[in-house]
C-alpha positions, 0 to 999 in steps of 0.5 A: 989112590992115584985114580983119586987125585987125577979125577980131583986135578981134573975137577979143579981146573973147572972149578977155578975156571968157575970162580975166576971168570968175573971182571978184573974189576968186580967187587969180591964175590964169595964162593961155596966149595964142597970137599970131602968123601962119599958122603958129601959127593952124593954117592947114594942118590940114585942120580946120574952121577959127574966126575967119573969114579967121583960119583957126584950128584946134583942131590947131594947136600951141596948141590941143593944148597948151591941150587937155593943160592943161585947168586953165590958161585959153587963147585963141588970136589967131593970125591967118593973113596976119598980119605983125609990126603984126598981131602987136602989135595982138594983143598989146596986147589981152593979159589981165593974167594972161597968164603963158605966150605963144607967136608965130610972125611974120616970114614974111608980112613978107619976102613968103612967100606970094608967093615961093611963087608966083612960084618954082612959076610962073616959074621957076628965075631969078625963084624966086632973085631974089624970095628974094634980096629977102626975104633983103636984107628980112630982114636990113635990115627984119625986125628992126625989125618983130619988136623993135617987135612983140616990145616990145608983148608984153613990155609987155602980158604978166605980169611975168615971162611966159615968151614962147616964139618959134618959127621956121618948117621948111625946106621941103625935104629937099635931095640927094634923088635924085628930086623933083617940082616946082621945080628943086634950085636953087629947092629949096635957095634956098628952104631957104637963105631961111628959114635967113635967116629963122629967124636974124633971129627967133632974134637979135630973140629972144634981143635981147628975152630970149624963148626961141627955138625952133628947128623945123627939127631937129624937122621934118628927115626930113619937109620936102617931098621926104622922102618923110614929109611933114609940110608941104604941097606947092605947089598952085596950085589952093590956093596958101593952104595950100601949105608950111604944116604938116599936122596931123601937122606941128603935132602932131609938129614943133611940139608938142613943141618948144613943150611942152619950151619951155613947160616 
């Protein structure tokens, strides 16, 4: 994803100019710096988006608890499409400072987007097999990918810098009565797919003694199907923002998570 990294390059010359344009002889200041995919960058938001194909978002998580902490310096390099080699290449670029760092990744590398596409286009039978293979992928591949990127940042973020992971919502509320779109079995493969997901990222978490935070209590009551969304539903016309939180979603299922996390 070359397109990728250059974007990233690009954003870490800004972010470093931001963290380092203090006195030679100020005290340490720590810093936030939000890593990680689409989930984090604020892909769903329906705001205008910064960083070119990285879609970030001043309604994403980090942006509103960088805006309630206005004393503590904040750069966000989260990339939308970014996978776990994306996610280190960010975290190289980490300012020394960097005492308090947030990630969400793991998603792109097991094919999210493009199960999403295949379950609404093709079907019930094809949505279960291409969810099989993200699950074979998450529990034999994912765990390497995310120990590898998890390595970087413990390697570039301040000594004793608190990382906070995230993991991604179920996607549907299931046992509703009534529901338009994929199939109940669809729904509940999908579901089951990212609790495979989820796992992984909380065991490679807890493997790198990094605090997991889970959102999927956070989100329940407002999957898709809840009838109090608080995700996007699948739409081919722009399959990019389809099962990404709206703003209410990263207000009100990821903010708090995080800010209780963050401590």
């Amino acid at each position: 994803m070359p397109a990728v990294r250059w974007l990233l390059m690009s954003s870490v010359a800004a972010v470093l100019t931001a963290f380092v344009a203090l006195p030679a002889n100020a005290a340490p200041v720590s810093g936030y710096v939000a890593l990680g995919d689409s989930y984090s960058s604020g892909l769903g938001t329906d705001t205008a988006y910064t960083g070119g194909s990285c879609d970030r978002s001043a309604a994403a998580y980090s942006a509103l608890w960088s805006a309630a902490h206005p004393g503590v310096p904040y750069a966000s390099l989260a990339c939308a499409g970014a996978r776990t080699a994306d996610v280190a290449v960010q975290a190289s670029q980490l300012p020394a400072r960097t005492s308090l760092v947030s990630v969400t990744v793991g998603g792109n590398d097991v094919g999210f987007s493009s199960i999403m596409t295949t379950c609404a286009l093709q079907g019930t039978s094809a949505c279960v097999s291409a969810v099989n293979a993200a699950e074979s992928a998450a529990r034999n591949t994912l765990p390497a990918q995310l120990d590898a990127a998890y390595d970087v940042i413990t390697a570039h973020a301040a000594s004793g810098a608190k990382v906070v992971v995230l993991g991604y919502p179920d996607f549907y509320q299931l046992n509703v009565t009534f529901c338009i779109g994929l199939s109940p079995t669809s729904r509940a493969k999908i579901d089951e797919g990212i609790n495979v997901v989820d796992d992984q990222i909380s065991a490679a978490a807890t493997r790198h003694s990094f605090t997991f935070v889970d959102v999927r209590s956070a989100f329940h009551g407002h999957e898709l199907c809840s009838g109090s969304k608080w995700l996007h539903s699948v739409d081919l016309l722009n399959i990019q923002e389809s099962y990404h939180p709206t703003a209410s979603g990263q207000r009100y299922g990821y903010l708090p998570a995080f800010t209780t996390a963050a401590g």
